[in-house]
NUTORFI-764507 format. One record per residue (C-alpha): x, z, y; residue number from 1; residue in one letter. Coordinates in nm, 2 decimals, padded with zeros to 4 digits, always signed. Example, Ala and Ser with C-alpha at 12.3 -4.5 7.8 and 13.67 -1.06 7.14 Angstrom:
residues 2
+01.23  +00.78  -00.45  1  A;
+01.37  +00.71  -00.11  2  S;
//
This chain:
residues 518
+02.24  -01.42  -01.08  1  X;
+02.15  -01.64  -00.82  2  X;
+01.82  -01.61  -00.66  3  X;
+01.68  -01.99  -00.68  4  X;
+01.34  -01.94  -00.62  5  X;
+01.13  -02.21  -00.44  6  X;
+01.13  -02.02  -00.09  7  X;
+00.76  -02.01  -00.06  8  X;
+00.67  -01.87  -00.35  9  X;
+00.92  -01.58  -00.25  10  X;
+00.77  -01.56  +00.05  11  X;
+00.45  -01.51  -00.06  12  X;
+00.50  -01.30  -00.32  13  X;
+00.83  -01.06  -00.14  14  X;
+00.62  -01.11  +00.19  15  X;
+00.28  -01.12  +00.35  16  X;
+00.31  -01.53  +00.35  17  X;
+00.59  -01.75  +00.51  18  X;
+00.64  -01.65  +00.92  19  X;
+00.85  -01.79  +01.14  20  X;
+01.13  -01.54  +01.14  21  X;
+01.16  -01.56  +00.73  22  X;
+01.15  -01.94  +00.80  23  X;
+01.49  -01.92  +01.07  24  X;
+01.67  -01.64  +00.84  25  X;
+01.63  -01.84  +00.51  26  X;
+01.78  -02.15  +00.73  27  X;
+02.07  -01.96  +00.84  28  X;
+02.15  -01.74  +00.57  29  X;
+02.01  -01.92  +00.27  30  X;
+01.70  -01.73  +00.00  31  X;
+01.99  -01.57  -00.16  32  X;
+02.13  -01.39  +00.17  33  X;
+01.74  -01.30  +00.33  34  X;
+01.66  -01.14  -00.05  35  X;
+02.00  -00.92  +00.04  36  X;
+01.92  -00.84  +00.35  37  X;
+01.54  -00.72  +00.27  38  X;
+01.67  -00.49  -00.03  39  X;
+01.85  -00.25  +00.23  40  X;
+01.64  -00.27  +00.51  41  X;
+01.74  -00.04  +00.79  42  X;
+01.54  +00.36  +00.81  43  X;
+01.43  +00.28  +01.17  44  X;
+01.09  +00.07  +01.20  45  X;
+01.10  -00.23  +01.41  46  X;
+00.77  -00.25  +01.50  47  X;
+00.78  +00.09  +01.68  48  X;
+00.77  -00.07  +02.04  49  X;
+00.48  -00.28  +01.90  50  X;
+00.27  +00.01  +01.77  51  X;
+00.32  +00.23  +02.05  52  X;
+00.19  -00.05  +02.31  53  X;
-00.12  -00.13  +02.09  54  X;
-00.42  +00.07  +02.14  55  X;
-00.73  +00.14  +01.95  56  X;
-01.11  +00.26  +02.09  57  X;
-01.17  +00.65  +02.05  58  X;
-01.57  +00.72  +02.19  59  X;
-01.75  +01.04  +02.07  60  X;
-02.03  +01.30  +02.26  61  X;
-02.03  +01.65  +02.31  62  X;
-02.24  +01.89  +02.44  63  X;
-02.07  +01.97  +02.72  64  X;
-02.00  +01.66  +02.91  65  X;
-01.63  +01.74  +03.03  66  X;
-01.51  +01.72  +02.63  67  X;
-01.65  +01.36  +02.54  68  X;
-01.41  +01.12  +02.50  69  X;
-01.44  +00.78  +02.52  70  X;
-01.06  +00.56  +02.56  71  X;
-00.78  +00.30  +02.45  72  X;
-00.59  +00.55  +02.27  73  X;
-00.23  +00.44  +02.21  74  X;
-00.14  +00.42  +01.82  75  X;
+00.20  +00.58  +01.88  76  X;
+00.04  +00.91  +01.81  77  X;
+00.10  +00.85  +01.46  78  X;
+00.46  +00.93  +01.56  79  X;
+00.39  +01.27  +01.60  80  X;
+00.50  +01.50  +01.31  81  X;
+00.16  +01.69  +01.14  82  X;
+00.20  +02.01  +01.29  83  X;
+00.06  +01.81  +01.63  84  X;
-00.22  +01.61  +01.42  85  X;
-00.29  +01.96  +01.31  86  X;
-00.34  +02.11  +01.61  87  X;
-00.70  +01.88  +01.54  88  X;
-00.79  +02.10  +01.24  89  X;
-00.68  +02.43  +01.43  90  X;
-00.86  +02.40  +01.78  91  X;
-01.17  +02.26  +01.58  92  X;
-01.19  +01.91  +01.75  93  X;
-01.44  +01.68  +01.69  94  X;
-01.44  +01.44  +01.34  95  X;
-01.35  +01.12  +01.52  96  X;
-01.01  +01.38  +01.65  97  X;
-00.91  +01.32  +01.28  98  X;
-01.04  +01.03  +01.15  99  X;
-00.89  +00.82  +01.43  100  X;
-00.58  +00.94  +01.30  101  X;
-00.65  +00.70  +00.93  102  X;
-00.78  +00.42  +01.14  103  X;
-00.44  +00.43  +01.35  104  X;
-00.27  +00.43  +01.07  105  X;
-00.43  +00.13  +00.97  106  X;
-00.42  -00.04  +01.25  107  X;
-00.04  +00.00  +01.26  108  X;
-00.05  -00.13  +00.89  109  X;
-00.17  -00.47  +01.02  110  X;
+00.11  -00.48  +01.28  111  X;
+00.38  -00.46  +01.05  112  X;
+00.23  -00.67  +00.80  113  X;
+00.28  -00.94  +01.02  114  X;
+00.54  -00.89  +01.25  115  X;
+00.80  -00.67  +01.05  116  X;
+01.12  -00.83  +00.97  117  X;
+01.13  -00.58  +00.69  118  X;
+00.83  -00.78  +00.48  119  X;
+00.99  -00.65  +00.14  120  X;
+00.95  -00.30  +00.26  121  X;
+00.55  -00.33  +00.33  122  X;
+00.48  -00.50  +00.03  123  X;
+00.64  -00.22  -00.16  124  X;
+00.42  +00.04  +00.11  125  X;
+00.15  -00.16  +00.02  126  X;
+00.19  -00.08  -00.37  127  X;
+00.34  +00.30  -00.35  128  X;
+00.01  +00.38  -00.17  129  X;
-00.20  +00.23  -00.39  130  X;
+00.02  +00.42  -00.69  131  X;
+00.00  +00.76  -00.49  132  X;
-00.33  +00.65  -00.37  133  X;
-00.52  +00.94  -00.11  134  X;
-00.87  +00.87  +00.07  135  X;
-00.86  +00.96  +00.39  136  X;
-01.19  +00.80  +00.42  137  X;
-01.33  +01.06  +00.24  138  X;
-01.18  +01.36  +00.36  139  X;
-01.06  +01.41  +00.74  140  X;
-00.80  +01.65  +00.62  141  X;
-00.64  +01.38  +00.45  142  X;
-00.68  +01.18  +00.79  143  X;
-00.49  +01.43  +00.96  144  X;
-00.23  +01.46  +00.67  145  X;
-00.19  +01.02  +00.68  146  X;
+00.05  +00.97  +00.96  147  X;
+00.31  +01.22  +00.81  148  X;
+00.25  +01.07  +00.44  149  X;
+00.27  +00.73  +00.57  150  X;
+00.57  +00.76  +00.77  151  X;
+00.80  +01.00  +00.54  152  X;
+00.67  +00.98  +00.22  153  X;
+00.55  +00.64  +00.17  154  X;
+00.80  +00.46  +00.39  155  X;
+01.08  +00.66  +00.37  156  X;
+01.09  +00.58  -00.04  157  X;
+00.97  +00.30  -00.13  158  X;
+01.27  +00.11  -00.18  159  X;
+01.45  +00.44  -00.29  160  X;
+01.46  +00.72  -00.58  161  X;
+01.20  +00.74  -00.80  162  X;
+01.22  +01.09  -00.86  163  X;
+01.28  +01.20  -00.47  164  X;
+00.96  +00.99  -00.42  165  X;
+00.76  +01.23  -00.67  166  X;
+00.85  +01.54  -00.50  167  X;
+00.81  +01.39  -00.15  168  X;
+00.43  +01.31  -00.24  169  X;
+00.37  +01.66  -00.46  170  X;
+00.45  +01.86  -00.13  171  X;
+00.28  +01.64  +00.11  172  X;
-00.02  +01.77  +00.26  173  X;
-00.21  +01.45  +00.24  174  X;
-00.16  +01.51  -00.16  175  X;
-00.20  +01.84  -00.18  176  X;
-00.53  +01.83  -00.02  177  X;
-00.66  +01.50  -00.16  178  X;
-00.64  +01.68  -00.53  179  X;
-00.68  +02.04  -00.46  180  X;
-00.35  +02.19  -00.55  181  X;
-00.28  +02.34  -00.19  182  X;
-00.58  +02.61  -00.39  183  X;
-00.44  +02.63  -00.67  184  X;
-00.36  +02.96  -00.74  185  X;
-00.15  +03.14  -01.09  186  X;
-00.47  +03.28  -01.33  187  X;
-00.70  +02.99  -01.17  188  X;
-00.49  +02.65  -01.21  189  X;
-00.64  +02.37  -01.05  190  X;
-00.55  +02.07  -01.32  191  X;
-00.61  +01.79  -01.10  192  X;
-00.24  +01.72  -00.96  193  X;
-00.12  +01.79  -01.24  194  X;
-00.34  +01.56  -01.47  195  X;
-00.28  +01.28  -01.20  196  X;
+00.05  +01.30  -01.22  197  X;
+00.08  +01.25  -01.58  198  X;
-00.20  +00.96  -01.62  199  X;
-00.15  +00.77  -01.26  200  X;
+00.17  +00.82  -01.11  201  X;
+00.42  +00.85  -01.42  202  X;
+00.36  +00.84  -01.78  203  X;
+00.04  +00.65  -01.72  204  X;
-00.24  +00.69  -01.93  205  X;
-00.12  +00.45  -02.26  206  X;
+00.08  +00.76  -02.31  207  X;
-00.18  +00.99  -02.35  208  X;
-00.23  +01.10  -02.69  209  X;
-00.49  +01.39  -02.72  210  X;
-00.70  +01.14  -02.94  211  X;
-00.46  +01.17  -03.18  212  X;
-00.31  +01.54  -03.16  213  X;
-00.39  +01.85  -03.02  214  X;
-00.06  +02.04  -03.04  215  X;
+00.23  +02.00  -02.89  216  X;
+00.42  +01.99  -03.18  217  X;
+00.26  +01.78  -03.33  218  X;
+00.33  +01.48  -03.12  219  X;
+00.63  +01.24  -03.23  220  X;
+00.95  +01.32  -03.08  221  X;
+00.81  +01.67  -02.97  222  X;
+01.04  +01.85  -03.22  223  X;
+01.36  +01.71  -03.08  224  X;
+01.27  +01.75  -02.75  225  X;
+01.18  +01.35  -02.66  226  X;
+00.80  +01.35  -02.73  227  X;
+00.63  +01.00  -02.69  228  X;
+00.36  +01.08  -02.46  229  X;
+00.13  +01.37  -02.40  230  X;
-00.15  +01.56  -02.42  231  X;
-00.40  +01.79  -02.28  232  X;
-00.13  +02.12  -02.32  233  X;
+00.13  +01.94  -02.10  234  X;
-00.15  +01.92  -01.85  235  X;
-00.23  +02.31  -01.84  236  X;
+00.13  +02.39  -01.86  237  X;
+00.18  +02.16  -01.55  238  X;
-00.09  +02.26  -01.38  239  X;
+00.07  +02.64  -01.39  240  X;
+00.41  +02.56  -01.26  241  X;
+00.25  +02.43  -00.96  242  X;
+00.04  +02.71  -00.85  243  X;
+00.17  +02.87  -00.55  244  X;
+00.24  +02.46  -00.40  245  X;
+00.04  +02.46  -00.08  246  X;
+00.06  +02.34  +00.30  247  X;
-00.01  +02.58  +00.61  248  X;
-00.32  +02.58  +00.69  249  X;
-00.41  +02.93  +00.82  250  X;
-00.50  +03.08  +00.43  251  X;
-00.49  +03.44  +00.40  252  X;
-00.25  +03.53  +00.14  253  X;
-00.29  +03.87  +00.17  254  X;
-00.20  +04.24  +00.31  255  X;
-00.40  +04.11  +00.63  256  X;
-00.17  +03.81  +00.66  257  X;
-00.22  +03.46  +00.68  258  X;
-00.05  +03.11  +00.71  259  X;
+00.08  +02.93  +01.03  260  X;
-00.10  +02.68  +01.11  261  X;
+00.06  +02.34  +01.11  262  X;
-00.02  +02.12  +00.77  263  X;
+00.32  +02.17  +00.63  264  X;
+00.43  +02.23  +00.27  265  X;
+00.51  +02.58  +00.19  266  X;
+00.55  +02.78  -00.15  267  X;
+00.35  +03.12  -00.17  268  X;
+00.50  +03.34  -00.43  269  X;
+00.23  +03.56  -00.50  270  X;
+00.01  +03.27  -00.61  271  X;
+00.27  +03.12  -00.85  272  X;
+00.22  +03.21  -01.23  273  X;
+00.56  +03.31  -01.30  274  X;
+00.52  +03.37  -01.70  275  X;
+00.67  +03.11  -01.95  276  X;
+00.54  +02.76  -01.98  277  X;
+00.59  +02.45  -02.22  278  X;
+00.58  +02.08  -02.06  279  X;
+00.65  +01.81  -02.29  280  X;
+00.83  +02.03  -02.55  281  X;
+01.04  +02.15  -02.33  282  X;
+01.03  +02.58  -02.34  283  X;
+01.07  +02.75  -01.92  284  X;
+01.17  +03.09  -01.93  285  X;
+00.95  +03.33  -01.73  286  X;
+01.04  +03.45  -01.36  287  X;
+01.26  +03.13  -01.17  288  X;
+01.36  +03.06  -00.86  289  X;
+01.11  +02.95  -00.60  290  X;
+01.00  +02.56  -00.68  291  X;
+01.20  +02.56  -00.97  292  X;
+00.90  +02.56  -01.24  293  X;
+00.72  +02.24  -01.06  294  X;
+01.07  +02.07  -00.95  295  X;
+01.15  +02.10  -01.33  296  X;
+00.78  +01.93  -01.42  297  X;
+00.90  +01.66  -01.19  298  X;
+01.22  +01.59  -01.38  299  X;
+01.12  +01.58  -01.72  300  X;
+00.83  +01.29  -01.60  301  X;
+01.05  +01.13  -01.39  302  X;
+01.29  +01.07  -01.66  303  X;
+01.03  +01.02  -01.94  304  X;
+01.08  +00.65  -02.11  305  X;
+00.74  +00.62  -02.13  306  X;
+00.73  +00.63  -01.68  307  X;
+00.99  +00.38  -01.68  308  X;
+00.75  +00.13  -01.90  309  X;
+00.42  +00.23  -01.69  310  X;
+00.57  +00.22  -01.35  311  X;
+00.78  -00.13  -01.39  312  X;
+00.49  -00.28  -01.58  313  X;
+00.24  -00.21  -01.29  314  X;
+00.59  -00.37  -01.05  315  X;
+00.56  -00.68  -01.27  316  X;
+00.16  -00.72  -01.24  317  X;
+00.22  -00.65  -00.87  318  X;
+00.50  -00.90  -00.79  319  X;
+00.47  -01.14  -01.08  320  X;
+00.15  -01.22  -01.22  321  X;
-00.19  -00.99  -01.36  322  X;
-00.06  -01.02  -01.73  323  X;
+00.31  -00.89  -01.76  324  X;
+00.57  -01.01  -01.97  325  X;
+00.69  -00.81  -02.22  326  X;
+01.05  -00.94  -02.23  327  X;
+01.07  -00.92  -01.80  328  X;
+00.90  -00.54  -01.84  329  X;
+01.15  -00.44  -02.11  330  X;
+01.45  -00.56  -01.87  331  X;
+01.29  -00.42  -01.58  332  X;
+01.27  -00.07  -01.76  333  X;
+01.64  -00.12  -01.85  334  X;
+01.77  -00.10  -01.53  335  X;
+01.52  +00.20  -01.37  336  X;
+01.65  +00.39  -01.65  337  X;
+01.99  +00.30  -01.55  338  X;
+01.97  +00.33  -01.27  339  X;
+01.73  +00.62  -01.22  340  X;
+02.01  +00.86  -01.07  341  X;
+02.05  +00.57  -00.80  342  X;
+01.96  +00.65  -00.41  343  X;
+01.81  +00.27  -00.42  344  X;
+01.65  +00.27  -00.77  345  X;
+01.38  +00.12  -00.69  346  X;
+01.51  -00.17  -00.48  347  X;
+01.76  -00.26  -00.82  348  X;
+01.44  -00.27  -01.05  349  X;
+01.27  -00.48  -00.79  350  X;
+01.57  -00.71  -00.78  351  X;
+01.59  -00.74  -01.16  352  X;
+01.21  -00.85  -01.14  353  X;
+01.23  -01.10  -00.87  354  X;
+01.54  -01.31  -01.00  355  X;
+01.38  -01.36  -01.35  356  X;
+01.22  -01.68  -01.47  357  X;
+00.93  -01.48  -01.48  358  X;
+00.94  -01.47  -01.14  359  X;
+01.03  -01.82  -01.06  360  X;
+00.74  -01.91  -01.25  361  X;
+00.44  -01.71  -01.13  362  X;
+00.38  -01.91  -00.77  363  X;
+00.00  -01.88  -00.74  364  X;
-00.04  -01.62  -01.03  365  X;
-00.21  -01.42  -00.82  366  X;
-00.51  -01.35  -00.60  367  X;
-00.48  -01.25  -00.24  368  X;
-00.61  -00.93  -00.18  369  X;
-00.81  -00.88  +00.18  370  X;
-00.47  -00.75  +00.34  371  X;
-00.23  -01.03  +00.24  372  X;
-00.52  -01.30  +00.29  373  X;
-00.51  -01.18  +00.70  374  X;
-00.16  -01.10  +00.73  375  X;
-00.01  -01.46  +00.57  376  X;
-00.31  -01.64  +00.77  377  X;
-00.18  -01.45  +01.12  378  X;
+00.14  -01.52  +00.98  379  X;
+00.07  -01.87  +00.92  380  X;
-00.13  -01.96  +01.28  381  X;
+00.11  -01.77  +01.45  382  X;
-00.11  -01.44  +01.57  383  X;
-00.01  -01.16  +01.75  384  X;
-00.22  -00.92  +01.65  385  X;
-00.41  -00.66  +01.83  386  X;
-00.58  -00.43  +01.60  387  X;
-00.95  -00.37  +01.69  388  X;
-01.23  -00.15  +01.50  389  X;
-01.46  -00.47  +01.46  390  X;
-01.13  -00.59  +01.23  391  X;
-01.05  -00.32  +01.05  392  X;
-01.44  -00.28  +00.98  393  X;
-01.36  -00.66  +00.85  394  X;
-01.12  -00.55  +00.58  395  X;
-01.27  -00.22  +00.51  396  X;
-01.61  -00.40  +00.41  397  X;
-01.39  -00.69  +00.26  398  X;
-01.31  -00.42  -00.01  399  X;
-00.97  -00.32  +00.05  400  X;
-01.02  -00.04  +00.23  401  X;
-00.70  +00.06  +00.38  402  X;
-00.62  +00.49  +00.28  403  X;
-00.97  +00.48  +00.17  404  X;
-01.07  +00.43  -00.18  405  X;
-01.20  +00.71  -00.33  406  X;
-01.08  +00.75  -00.70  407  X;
-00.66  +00.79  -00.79  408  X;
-00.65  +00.51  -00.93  409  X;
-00.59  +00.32  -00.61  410  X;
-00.75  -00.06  -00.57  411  X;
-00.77  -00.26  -00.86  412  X;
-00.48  -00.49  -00.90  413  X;
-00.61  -00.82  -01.09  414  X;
-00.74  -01.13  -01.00  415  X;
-01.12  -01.10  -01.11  416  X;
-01.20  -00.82  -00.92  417  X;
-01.09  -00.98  -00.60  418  X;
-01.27  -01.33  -00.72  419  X;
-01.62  -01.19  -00.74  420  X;
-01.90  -01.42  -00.55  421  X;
-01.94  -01.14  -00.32  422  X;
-01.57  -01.06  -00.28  423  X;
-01.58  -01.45  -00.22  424  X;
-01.81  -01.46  +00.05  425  X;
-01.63  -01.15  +00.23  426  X;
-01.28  -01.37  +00.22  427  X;
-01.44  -01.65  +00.39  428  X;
-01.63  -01.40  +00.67  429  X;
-01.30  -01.28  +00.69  430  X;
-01.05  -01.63  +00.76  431  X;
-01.39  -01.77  +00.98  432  X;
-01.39  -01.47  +01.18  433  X;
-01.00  -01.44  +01.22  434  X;
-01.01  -01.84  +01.31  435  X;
-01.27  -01.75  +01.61  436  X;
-01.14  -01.46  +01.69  437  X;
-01.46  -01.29  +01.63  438  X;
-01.32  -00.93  +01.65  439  X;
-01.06  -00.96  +01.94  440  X;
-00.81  -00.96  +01.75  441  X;
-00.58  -01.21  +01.83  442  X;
-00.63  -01.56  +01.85  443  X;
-00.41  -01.84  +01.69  444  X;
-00.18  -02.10  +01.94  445  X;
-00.19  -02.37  +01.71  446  X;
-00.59  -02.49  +01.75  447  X;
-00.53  -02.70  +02.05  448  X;
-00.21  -02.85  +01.91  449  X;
-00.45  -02.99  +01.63  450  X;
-00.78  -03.01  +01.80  451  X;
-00.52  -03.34  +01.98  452  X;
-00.54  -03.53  +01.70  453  X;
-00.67  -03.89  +01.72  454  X;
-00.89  -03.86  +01.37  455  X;
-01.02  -03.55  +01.20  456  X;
-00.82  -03.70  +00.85  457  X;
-00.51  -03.59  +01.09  458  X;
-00.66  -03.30  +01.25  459  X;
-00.71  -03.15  +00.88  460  X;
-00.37  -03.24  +00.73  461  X;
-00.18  -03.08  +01.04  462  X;
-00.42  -02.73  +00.99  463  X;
-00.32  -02.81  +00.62  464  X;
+00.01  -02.81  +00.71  465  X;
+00.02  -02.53  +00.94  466  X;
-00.09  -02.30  +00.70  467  X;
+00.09  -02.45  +00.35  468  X;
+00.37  -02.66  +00.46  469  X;
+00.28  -02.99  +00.30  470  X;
+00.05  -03.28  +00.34  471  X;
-00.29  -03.18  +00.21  472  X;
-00.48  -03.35  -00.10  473  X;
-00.68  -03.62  -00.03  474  X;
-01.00  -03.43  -00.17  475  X;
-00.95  -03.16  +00.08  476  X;
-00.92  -03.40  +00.36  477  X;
-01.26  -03.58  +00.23  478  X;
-01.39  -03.23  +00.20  479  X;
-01.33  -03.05  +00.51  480  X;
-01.43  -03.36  +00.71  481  X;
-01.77  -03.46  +00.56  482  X;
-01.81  -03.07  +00.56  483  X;
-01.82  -03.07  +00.93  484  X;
-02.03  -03.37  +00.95  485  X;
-01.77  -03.60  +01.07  486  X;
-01.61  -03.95  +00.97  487  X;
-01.29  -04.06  +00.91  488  X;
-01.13  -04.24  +01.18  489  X;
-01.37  -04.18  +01.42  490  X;
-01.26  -04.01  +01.74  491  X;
-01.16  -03.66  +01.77  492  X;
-00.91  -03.54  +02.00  493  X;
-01.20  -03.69  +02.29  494  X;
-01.49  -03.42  +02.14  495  X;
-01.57  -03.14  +02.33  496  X;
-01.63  -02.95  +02.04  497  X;
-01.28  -03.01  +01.92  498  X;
-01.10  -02.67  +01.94  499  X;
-01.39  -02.53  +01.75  500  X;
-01.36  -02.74  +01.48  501  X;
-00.99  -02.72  +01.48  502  X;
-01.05  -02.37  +01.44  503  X;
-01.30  -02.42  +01.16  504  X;
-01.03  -02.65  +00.98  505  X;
-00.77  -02.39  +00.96  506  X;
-01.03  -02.15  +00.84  507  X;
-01.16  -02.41  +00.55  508  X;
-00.83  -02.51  +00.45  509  X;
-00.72  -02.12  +00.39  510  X;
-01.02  -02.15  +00.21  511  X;
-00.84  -02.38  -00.08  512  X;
-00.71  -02.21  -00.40  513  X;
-00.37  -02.32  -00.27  514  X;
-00.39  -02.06  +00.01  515  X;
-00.57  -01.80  -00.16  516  X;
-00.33  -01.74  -00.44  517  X;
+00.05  -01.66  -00.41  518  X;
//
C-alpha cells in the first residue's frame, strides 16, 4: 500500500514536527521512500558527536574542599557502560555523582529529538519508556542504571522484537531496581515485577480477571492451555520464577561471599525457588536450567493474544488518535502476532498503523505533550539546541518529567490531561521562554528575518509560516497584532523593539490549536 499521507501530518505524528532534513529527504525520495528509510534505521546514533560536545553544569560541596565539584561536564559519559556509572554507587560519591547521570540522559534526549535523522526511532524511545516506564527521579540507583537502559534496552529495541525487548528490560538494572526484584529472593518473592509485568507491560490490566475468579482453572481457556487473561495465582507463580534475577551490586549471597560490584544483571542460584510453578495454565516442572523458569514467564506473555491487543491499542492511541479504532487495533494485532517471531516486529505493526485511513485521518488528533511541543518548535525556528538545567527544569515542571514519574504506569497519554488550565499556562511559559531564549538554550535564526517586515500583519504570517507552512488565518493575524498593542499597516521593520516582538510572534502563534495538536 502506498503511504499517501499529507506529509505534515506524518511528520508530526512519525516525528517531533517537520525539520528541515525531513523536508530535503521527502523532496528527493518522496513520503513513501523517507517512511522506508525510518523503519530500518541504522544501530549507530547519529547524534553521538553532538552529545559528546554538549555539556551540562555539575556544582556540589563537601567537606573537604579538594572533593567539591563544580563544571561543564561533557554528556558523553552516558556512553560509558554501567559498570563505570557504578563505580558512583561503589566509591560512595556524592548524590549529584548519580543524579547527573538522569539529567544527562535527558539532556541528550532533547538533542536527538531535534536533530536525529532517525525521528521514527525517538518517537518510538519516547513511548517504550513510558511503557517500561523507571523514575530515576526518585531513586539515584535508577539514575545510575539510566544510561545503560537508555542506550541498550530502550534504543536498541524499539523498532525490534517484542519479546527480546521484555527480557532486555527484566534484566536491566534500572528495572530491577526500580521494582525491587534484584531482592527478591525464593521463600520471600517480591510480586512487584512480576505484577507489572502482567498489568503494564503485556497483558495489560483489561485482562485481569480476579474479580471474576479466583482459580486458575477456573478462568476461560485455562483448561486447554489458552486462558483469556489472568489473575492473582499467575502473579505469585511469576513472581517465583524470577527470584534469584538480580544485578551486582556487592550483596552477600553467602559462605562469606559477595557480588562484584558493577550494576550488571546476574542470576544467583541459591535465591531462585526451584520447585514447580503454574503461569497461565501452563504446569513447570521443578529444578530447570538457570533463567529458564523466568525466560519461560516471558514467553507465554509475550505470545499471549491478549498482549498483542494491549500493546497495539496503546501504539494506535500513541500514533493515531486518544480513542483507538477497533477495526485499525484488530489489524494491527494481526500482524504483531504474525509477525511476533520477526527481528523487526515492531517496526511491521508500526507500519500497518501508519498506512491506514486511520492514520491519514487523525492530523491534529492529538495534544502535544511538553517534549514534542519544544522539539517541533526548535525544529520549526531552526534551534540548535544546547541543553541547560534552567530547560530541563522547564519541562520537568511542565509535567513531563523526562525518566521521572514516579508510578509504572508512565505519563498519561490523552489529550485532557495535557489541556489542564495549569498544564496550559506551563506550555505557554514554556514556547515564551524558548522564543527568548530564557534558559540558554539555543536561540532561533529566523526572528530577524521576520522582525524585517514592513507591517506586523506580515511579520505574523511569515512566524505563522515558519512554524506551520501556510498563510495564517485572518483571526490570528488580528489577534496576535492587537495583542501586542500594535496596528495594522503601521511600521514595523523601523521599531527598535522589533526582534522582541518577532520573537513574541513566533511564541503566540505556537500558541494556536494548529500548532499545539499533531
Amino acid at each position: 500500500m502506498t503511504f499517501e499521507v499529507d506529509p505534515r501530518t506524518a511528520l508530526n505524528k512519525l516525528a517531533f514536527g517537520p525539520g528541515a532534513a525531513e523536508r530535503h529527504d521527502i523532496a528527493k525520495a518522496g513520503l513513501e521512500g523517507w517512511l522506508v528509510q525510518q523503519l530500518k534505521p541504522p544501530a549507530e546514533d547519529d547524534c553521538t558527536a553532538r552529545i559528546a560536545a554538549a555539556h551540562l553544569r555539575l556544582k556540589y560541596t563537601s567537606k573537604t574542599p579538594e572533593a567539591e565539584v563544580d563544571e561543564e561536564r561533557p554528556l558523553g559519559v552516558i556512553a560509558q557502560p554501567i559498570e563505570q556509572h557504578w563505580k558512583t554507587v561503589e566509591t560512595n560519591l556524592p548524590g549529584q555523582e548519580r543524579t547527573f547521570l538522569r539529567s544527562a540522559v535527558a539532556a541528550a534526549t532533547l538533542v536527538r529529538a531535534v536533530h536525529s535523522r532517525w525521528q521514527l526511532r525517538e518517537v518510538l524511545v519516547d513511548f517504550w519508556h513510558n511503557h517500561f516506564n523507571v523514575n530515576a527521579l526518585g531513586d539515584n540507583l535508577v539514575a545510575v542504571a539510566l544510561p545503560a537502559y537508555d542506550r541498550d534496552v530502550i534504543r536498541r529495541h524499539a523498532l525490534g522484537n517484542f519479546r527480546e525487548m521484555l527480557e532486555a528490560v527484566a534484566t536491566s538494572a534500572a528495572m530491577q531496581i526500580y521494582l525491587n526484584n534484584r531482592s527478591s529472593r525464593g521463600g520471600a518473592a517480591n510480586e512487584n515485577y512480576a505484577r507489572e509485568l502482567f498489568e503494564l507491560h503485556t497483558l495489560g490490566r483489561p485482562a485481569y480477571l480476579n474479580a471474576l475468579y479466583n482459580k486458575w482453572r477456573k478462568v476461560p481457556g485455562a483448561l486447554e492451555g489458552h486462558p483469556q487473561g489472568y489473575i492473582d495465582q499467575d502473579v505469585y507463580e511469576a513472581a517465583r520464577a524470577f527470584t534469584g534475577w538480580s544485578i551486582e551490586d556487592g550483596a552477600g549471597i553467602g559462605a562469606g561471599r559477595r557480588l562484584p560490584m558493577t550494576g550488571k544483571f546476574t542470576y544467583v542460584e541459591t535465591w531462585h525457588d526451584n520447585y514447580q510453578k503454574r503461569v497461565l495454565a501452563s504446569e513447570f516442572d521443578p529444578y530447570q536450567s538457570p533463567l529458564a523458569d523466568g525466560r519461560r514467564v516471558l514467553d507465554l506473555v509475550a505470545d499471549h493474544a491478549a498482549t498483542a491487543r494491549f500493546v497495539c491499542d496503546k501504539l494506535c492511541r500513541r500514533l493515531v488518535s486518544d480513542t483507538s479504532d477497533p477495526a485499525l487495533v484488530a489489524a494491527a494485532t494481526k500482524v504483531w502476532t504474525e509477525e511476533r517471531r520477526k527481528p523487526d516486529q515492531i517496526a511491521r505493526t508500526v507500519e500497518a498503523i501508519v498506512r491506514s485511513d486511520s492514520f491519514g485521518r487523525s492530523a491534529g488528533a492529538k495534544v502535544k505533550r511538553p517534549i514534542e511541543l519544544y522539539a517541533s518548535f526548535a525544529r520549526a525556528v531552526g534551534i540548535d539546541v544546547t541543553p541547560t538545567p534552567g530547560l530541563l527544569g522547564e519541562l520537568d515542571a511542565s509535567g513531563q518529567r523526562l525518566f521521572g514519574w514516579g508510578p509504572p504506569t508512565g505519563h498519561p497519554d490523552d489529550n485532557d490531561y495535557w489541556l489542564s488550565s495549569n498544564m496550559m499556562r506551563r506550555r505557554w511559559s514554556l514556547l515564551l521562554g524558548l522564543a527568548d531564549d530564557a534558559w540558554k538554550a539555543g536561540a532561533s535564526g529566523v526572528a530577524p528575518a521576520i522582525a524585517a517586515k514592513p507591517a506586523p500583519e506580515q511579520a505574523v504570517d511569515a512566524a505563522y509560516r515558519q512554524l506551520l507552512g501556510v498563510e495564517a488565518p485572518a483571526k490570528v493575524t488580528v489577534a496576535i497584532v492587537e495583542g501586542l498593542g500594535l496596528k495594522p499597516g503601521q511600521p514595523f521593520d523601523a521599531r527598535k523593539d522589533a526582534l522582541p516582538l518577532a520573537r513574541r510572534m513566533l511564541a503566540y502563534c505556537a500558541m494556536t490549536p494548529a500548532f499545539q495538536t499533531r
